[in-house]
C-alpha positions as CSV (number, residue, x, y, z in Angstrom):
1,X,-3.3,-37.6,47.8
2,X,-6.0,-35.6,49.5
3,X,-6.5,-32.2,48.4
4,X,-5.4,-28.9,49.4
5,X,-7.4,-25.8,49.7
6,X,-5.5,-22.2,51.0
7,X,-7.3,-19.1,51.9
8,X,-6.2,-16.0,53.7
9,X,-8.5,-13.9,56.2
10,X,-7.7,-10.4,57.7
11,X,-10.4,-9.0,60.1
12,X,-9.1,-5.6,62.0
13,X,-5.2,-6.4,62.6
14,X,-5.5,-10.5,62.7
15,X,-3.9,-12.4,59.6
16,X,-4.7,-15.9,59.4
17,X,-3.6,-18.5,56.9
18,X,-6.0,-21.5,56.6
19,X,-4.8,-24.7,55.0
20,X,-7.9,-27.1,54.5
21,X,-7.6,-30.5,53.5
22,X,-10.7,-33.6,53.3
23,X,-10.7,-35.2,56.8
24,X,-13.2,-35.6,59.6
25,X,-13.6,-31.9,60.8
26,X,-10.7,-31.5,62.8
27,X,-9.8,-27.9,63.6
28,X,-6.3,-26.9,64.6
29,X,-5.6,-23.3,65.2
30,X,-1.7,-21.9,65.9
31,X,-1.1,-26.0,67.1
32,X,-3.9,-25.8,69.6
33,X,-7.4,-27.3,69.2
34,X,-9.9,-24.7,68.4
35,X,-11.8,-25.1,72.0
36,X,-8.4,-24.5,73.6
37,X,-7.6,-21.5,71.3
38,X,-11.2,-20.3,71.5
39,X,-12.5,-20.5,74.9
40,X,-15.7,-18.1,74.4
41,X,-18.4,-19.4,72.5
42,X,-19.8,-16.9,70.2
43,X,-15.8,-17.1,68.7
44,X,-16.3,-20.9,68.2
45,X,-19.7,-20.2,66.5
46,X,-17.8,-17.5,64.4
47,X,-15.3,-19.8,62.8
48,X,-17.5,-22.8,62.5
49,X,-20.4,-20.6,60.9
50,X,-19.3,-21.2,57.4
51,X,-18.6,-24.6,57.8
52,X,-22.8,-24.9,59.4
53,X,-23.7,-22.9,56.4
54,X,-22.3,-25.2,53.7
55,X,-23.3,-28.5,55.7
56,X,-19.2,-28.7,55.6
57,X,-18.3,-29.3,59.4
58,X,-17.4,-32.9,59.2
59,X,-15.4,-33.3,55.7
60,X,-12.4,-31.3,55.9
61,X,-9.7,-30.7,58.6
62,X,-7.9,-27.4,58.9
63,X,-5.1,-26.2,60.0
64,X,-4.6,-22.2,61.0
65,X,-2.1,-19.8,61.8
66,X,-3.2,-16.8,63.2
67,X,-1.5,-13.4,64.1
68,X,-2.1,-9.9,65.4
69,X,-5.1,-8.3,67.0
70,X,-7.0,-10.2,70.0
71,X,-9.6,-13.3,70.0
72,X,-12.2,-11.8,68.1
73,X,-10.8,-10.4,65.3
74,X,-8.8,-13.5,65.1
75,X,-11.6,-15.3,65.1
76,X,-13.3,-13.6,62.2
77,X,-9.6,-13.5,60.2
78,X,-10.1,-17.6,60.5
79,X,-13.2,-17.5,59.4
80,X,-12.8,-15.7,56.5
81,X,-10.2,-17.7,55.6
82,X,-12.0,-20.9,55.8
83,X,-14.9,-19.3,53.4
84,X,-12.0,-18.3,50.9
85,X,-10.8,-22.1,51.1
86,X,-14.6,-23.3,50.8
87,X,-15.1,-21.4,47.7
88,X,-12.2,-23.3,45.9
89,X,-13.9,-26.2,46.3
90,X,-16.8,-25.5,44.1
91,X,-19.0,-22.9,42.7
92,X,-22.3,-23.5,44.4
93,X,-20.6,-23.8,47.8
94,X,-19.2,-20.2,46.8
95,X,-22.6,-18.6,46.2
96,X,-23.6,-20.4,49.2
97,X,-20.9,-18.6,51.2
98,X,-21.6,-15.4,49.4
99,X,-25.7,-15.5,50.1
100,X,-24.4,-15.9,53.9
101,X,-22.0,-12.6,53.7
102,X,-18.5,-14.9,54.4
103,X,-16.9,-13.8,51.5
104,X,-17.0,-10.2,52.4
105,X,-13.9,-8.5,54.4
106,X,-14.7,-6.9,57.2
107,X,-12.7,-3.7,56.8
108,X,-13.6,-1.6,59.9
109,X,-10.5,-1.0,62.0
110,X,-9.3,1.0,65.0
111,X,-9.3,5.0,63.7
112,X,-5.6,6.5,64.5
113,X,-5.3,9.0,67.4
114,X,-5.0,12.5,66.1
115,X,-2.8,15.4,67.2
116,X,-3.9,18.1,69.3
117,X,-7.0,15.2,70.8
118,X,-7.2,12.8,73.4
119,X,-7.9,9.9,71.1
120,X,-8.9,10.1,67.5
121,X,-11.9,12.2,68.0
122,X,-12.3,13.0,71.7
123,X,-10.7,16.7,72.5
124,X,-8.9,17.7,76.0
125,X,-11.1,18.1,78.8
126,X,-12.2,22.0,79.0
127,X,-11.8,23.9,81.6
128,X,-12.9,27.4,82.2
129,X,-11.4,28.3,85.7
């Protein structure tokens, strides 16, 4: 039986779950191919990049399901997730990932709108007269 490797990724308000198993680099994301999911190509480059990084692209399939936010942080959720899978599959491929920043979560999100403003920093337009 091939083997199963699961990692989560959250980027902004996108989960994904990854499931990755050995294969011949087929990408399924939410039951769509990744170039139907992803249709602009610096979000293809985003979730492949740990798989270039590694030398990884053609030996494992994976399968994700993605939810919340829009196609970029969506994009970066499944990549994270597939770095998280990659590091269970050996040490060096983990400092690999780690030298290249995949490991990290990205923890910059949208800043709540405050009372009393316009947005969460921006005041009322002023008006004197």
């Amino acid at each position: 039986m091939a083997s199963l490797y699961v990692g989560t990724g959250r980027r902004k308000s996108a989960v994904a779950r990854v499931r990755m198993t050995e294969g011949s680099g087929r990408i399924v994301i939410n039951t769509r191919e990744m170039q139907h999911y992803f249709t602009v190509e610096k979000q293809v480059s985003t979730v492949l990049s740990p798989l270039k990084a590694t030398k990884t692209e053609q030996s494992y399939d994976i399968t994700a399901k993605v939810a919340g936010g829009g196609p970029t942080g969506q994009a970066g959720a499944v990549r994270l997730g597939i770095a998280r899978a990659l590091s269970k599959v050996s040490p060096e491929i983990e400092k690999t990932l780690r030298a290249g920043k995949f490991m990290t979560r990205d923890a910059r999100v949208k800043e709540r709108k405050k009372y009393g403003r316009r947005g969460a920093r921006r005041g009322f337009q002023f008006s004197k007269r």
